[in-house]
C-alpha beads as a LAMMPS data file, in Angstrom:
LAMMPS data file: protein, C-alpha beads

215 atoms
214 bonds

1 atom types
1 bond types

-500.0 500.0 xlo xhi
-500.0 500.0 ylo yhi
-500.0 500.0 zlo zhi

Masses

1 110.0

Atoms # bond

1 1 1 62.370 128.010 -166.764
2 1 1 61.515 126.515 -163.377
3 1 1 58.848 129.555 -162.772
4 1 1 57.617 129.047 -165.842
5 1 1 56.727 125.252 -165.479
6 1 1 55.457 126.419 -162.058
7 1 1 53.153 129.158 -163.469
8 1 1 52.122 126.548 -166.270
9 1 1 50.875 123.922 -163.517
10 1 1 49.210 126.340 -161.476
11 1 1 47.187 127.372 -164.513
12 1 1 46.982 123.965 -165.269
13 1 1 45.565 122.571 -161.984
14 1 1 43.374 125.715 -161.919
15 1 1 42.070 124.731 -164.933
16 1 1 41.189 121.223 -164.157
17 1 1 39.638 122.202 -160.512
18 1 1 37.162 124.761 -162.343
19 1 1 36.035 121.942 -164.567
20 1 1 36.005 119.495 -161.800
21 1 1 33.560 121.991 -159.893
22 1 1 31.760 123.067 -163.149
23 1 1 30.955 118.962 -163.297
24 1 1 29.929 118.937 -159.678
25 1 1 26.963 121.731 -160.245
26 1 1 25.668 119.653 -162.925
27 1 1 22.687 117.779 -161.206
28 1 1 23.245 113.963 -161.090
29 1 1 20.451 111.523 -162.620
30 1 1 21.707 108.161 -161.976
31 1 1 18.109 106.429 -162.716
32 1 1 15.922 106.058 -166.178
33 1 1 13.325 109.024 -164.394
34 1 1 13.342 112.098 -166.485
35 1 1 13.756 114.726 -164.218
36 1 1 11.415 117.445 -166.680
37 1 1 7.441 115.988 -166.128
38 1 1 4.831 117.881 -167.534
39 1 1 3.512 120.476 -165.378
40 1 1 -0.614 121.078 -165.457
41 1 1 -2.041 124.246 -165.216
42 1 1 -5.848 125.962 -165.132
43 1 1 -7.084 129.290 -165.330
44 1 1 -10.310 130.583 -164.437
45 1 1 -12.290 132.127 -167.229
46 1 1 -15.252 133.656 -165.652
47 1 1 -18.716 135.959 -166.908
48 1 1 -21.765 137.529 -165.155
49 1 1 -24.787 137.080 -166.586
50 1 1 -28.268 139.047 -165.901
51 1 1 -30.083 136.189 -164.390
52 1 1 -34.194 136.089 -163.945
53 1 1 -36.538 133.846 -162.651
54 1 1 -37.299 132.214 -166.126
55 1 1 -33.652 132.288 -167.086
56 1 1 -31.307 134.215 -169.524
57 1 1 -32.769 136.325 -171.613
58 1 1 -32.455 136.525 -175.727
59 1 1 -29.259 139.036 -175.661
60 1 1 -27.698 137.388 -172.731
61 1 1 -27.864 133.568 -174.356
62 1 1 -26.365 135.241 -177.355
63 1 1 -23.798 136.987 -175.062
64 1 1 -22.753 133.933 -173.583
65 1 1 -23.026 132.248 -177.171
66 1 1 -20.196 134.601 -177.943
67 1 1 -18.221 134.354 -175.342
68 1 1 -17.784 130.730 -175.830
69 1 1 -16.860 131.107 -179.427
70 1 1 -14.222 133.647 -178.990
71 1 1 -12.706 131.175 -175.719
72 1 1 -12.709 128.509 -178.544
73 1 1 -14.738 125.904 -176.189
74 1 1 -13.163 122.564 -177.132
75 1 1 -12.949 118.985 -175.158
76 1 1 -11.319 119.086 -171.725
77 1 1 -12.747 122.531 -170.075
78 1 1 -15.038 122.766 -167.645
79 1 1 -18.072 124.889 -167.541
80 1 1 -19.504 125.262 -163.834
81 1 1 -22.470 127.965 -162.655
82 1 1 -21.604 129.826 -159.128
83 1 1 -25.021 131.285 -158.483
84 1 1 -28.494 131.113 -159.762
85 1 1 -28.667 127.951 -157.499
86 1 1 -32.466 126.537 -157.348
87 1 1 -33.046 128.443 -161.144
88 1 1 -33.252 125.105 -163.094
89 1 1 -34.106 127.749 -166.429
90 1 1 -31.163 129.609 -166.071
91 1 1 -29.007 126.079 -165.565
92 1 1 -30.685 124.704 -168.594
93 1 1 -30.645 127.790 -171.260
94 1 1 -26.659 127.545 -170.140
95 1 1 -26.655 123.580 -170.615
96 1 1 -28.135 124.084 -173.585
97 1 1 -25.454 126.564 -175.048
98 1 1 -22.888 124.380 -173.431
99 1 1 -24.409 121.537 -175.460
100 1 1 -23.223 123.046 -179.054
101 1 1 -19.758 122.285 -177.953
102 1 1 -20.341 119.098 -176.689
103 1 1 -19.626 119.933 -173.021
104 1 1 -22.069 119.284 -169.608
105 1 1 -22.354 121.203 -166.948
106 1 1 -20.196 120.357 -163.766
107 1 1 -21.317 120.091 -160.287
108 1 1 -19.005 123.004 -158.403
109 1 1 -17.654 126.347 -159.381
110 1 1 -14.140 127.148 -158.340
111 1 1 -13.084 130.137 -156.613
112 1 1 -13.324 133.411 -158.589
113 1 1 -12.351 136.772 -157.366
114 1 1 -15.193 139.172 -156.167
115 1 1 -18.602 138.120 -155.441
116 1 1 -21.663 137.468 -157.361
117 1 1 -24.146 140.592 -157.600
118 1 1 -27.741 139.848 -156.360
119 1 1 -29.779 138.974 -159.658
120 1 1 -26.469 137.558 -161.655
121 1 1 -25.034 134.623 -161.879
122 1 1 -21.380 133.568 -162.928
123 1 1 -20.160 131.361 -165.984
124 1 1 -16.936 130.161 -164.862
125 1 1 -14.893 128.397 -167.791
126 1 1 -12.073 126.089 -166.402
127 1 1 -9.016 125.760 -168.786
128 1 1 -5.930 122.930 -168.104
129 1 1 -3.055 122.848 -170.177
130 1 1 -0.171 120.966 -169.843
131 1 1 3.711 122.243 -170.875
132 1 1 7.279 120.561 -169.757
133 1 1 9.049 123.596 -168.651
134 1 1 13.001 123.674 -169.473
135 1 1 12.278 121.585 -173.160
136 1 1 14.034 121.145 -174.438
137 1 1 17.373 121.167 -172.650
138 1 1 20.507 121.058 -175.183
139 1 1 22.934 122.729 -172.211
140 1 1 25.046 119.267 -171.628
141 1 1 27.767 119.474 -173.721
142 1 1 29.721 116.713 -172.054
143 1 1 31.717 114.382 -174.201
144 1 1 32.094 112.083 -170.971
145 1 1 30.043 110.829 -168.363
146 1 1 32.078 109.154 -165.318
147 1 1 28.725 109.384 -163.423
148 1 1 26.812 107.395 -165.881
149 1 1 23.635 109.443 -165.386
150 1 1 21.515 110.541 -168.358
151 1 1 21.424 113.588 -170.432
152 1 1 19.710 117.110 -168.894
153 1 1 17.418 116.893 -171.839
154 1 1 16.091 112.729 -170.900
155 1 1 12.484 112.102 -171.465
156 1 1 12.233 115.496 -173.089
157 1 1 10.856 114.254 -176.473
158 1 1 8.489 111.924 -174.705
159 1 1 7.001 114.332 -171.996
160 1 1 6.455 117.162 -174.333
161 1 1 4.687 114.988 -177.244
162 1 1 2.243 113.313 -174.317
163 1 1 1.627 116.867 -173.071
164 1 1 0.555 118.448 -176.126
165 1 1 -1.573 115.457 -177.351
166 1 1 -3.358 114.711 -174.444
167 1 1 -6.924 115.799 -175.292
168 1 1 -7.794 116.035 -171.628
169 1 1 -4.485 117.730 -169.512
170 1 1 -6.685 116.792 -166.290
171 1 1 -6.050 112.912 -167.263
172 1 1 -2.613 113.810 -166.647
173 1 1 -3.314 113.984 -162.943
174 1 1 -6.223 111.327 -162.325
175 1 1 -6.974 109.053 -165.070
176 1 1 -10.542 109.115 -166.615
177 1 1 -13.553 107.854 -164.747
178 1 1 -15.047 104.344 -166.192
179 1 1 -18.412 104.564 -167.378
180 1 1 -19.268 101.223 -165.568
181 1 1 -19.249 98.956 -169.181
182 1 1 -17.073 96.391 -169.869
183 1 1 -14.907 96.901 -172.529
184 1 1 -14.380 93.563 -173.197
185 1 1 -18.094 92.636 -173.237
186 1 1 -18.127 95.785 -176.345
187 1 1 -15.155 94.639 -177.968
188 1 1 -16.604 90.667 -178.664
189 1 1 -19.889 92.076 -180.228
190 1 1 -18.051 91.851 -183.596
191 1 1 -16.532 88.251 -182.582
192 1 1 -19.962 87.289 -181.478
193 1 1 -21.689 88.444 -185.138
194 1 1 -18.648 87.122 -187.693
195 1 1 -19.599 83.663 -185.596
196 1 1 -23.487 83.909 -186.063
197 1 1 -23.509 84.512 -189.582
198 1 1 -24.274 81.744 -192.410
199 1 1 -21.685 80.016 -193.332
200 1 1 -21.111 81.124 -197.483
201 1 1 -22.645 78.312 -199.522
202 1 1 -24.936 76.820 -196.897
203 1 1 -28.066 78.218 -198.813
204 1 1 -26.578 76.224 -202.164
205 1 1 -24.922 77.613 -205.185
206 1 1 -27.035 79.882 -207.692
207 1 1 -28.534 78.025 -210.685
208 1 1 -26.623 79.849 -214.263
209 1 1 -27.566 78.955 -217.683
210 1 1 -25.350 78.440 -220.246
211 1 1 -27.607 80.137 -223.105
212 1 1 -27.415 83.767 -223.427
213 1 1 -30.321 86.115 -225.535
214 1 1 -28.934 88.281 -228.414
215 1 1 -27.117 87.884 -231.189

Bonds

1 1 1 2
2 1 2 3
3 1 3 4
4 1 4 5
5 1 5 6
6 1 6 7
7 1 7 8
8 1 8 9
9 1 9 10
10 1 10 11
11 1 11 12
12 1 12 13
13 1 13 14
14 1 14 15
15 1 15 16
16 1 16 17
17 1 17 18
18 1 18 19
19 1 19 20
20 1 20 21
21 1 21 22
22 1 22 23
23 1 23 24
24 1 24 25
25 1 25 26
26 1 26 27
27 1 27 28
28 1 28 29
29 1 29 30
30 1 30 31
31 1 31 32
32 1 32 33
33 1 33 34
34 1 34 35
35 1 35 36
36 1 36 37
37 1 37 38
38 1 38 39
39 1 39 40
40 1 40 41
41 1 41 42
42 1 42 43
43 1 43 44
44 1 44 45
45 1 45 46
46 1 46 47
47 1 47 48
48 1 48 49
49 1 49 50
50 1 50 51
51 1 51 52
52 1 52 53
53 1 53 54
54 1 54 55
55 1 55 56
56 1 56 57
57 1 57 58
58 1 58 59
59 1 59 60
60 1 60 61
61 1 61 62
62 1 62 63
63 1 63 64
64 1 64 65
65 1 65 66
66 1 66 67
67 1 67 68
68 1 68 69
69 1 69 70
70 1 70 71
71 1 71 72
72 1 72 73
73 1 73 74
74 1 74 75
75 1 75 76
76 1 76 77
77 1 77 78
78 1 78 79
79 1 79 80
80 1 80 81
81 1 81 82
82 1 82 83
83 1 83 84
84 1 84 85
85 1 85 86
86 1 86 87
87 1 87 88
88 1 88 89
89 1 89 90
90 1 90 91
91 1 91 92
92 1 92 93
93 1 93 94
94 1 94 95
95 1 95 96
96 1 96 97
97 1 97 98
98 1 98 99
99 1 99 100
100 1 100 101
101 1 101 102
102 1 102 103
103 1 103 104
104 1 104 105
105 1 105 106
106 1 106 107
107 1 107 108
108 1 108 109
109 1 109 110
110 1 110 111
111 1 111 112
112 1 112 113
113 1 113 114
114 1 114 115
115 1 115 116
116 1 116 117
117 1 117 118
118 1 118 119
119 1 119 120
120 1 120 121
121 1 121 122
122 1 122 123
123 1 123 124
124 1 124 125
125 1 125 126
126 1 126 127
127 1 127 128
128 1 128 129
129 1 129 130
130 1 130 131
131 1 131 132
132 1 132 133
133 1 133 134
134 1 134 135
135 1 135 136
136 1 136 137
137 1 137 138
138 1 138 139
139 1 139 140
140 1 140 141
141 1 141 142
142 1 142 143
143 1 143 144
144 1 144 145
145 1 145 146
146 1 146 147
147 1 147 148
148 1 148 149
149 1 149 150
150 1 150 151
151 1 151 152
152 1 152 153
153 1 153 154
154 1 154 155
155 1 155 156
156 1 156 157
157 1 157 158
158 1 158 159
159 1 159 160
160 1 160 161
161 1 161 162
162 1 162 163
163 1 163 164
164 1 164 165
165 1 165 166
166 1 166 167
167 1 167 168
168 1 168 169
169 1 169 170
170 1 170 171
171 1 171 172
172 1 172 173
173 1 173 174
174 1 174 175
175 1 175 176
176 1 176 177
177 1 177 178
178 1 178 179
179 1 179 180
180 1 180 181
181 1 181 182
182 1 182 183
183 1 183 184
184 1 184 185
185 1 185 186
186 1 186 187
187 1 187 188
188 1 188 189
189 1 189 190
190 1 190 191
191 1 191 192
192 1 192 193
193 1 193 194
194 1 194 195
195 1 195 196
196 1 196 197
197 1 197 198
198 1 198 199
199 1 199 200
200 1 200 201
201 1 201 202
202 1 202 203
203 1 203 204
204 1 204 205
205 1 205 206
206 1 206 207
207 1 207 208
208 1 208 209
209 1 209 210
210 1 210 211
211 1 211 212
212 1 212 213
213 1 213 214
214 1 214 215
């Protein structure tokens, strides 16, 4: 009996310490941070064009027409020219391509691999998205928390909503760039007409006559 009650706490306390340790490797967050932020990423989706001196030709507008339908050109990427610089036909035929997605032309290309060929120049489509790696996190399945620190999966819910809605994942990292109006100047044009209109009644009340034609 006395080696069995030994054997029993052994097991016991070996029990306990594994848990104990398990508990340590469990990162602590102590504050209301949620340790998972969305991550932003861009890839570089880049074409050479046949470039001339009055700009792209029929086929290669059309070319470029179609590659920007089958990249799905939406709101938040970046179209930028590396090449062709001083060509302001070849800038505007792709400007005006651009234009039937509602996108400009940037100032700056990014890096690409390999080099542009004399006589070409380079459509370089910028993408961002923005994902919360690890969400969501169900993996603590403690009942307690001595530590009083939150959940793996904090902020989860939050994070990942504002990174798939944002239409702009770049506004994630630098807010957008004011436009120089004041909002508040736009938003009291409405206050300023509701107070300039007539007052109802101030022009008198309609004349109406009792007698009515027909039978």
């Amino acid at each position: 009996m006395p080696l069995r009650r030994t054997t029993a706490a052994a097991a016991l306390a070996l029990t306990l310490g594994l848990a104990l340790s398990a508990c340590n490797q469990q990162p602590i967050n102590s504050s209301l941070n949620s340790t998972k932020q969305p991550v932003v990423e861009r890839r570089n989706f880049p074409l050479d064009l046949a470039a001339g001196a009055g700009g792209l030709t029929i086929p290669e507008q059309q070319r470029l027409a179609d590659w920007f339908d089958s990249l799905g050109l939406k709101y938040g990427d970046r179209i930028a020219l590396d090449g062709g610089v001083g060509n302001d036909a070849l800038r505007e035929d792709v400007a005006a391509i651009a234009a039937r997605h509602g996108l400009l032309l940037a100032d700056g290309a990014p890096v690409t691999s390999g080099f542009v060929q004399p006589g070409s120049v380079r459509v370089v489509v910028t993408r961002t998205t923005a994902s919360v790696p690890g969400c969501p996190d169900w993996q603590d399945h403690f009942a307690t928390n001595l530590e009083n620190a939150t959940s793996d999966g904090f902020g989860c819910a939050v994070n990942s909503n504002i990174a798939a809605m944002v239409a702009n994942p770049e506004h994630l990292l630098r807010g957008a760039e004011g436009t120089g109006e004041t909002v508040v100047m736009s938003s009291t044009k409405a206050i300023q007409s509701y107070r300039e209109q007539n007052v109802t009644g101030s022009q008198g009340l309609p004349e109406v006559g009792t007698q009515s034609g027909g039978n």
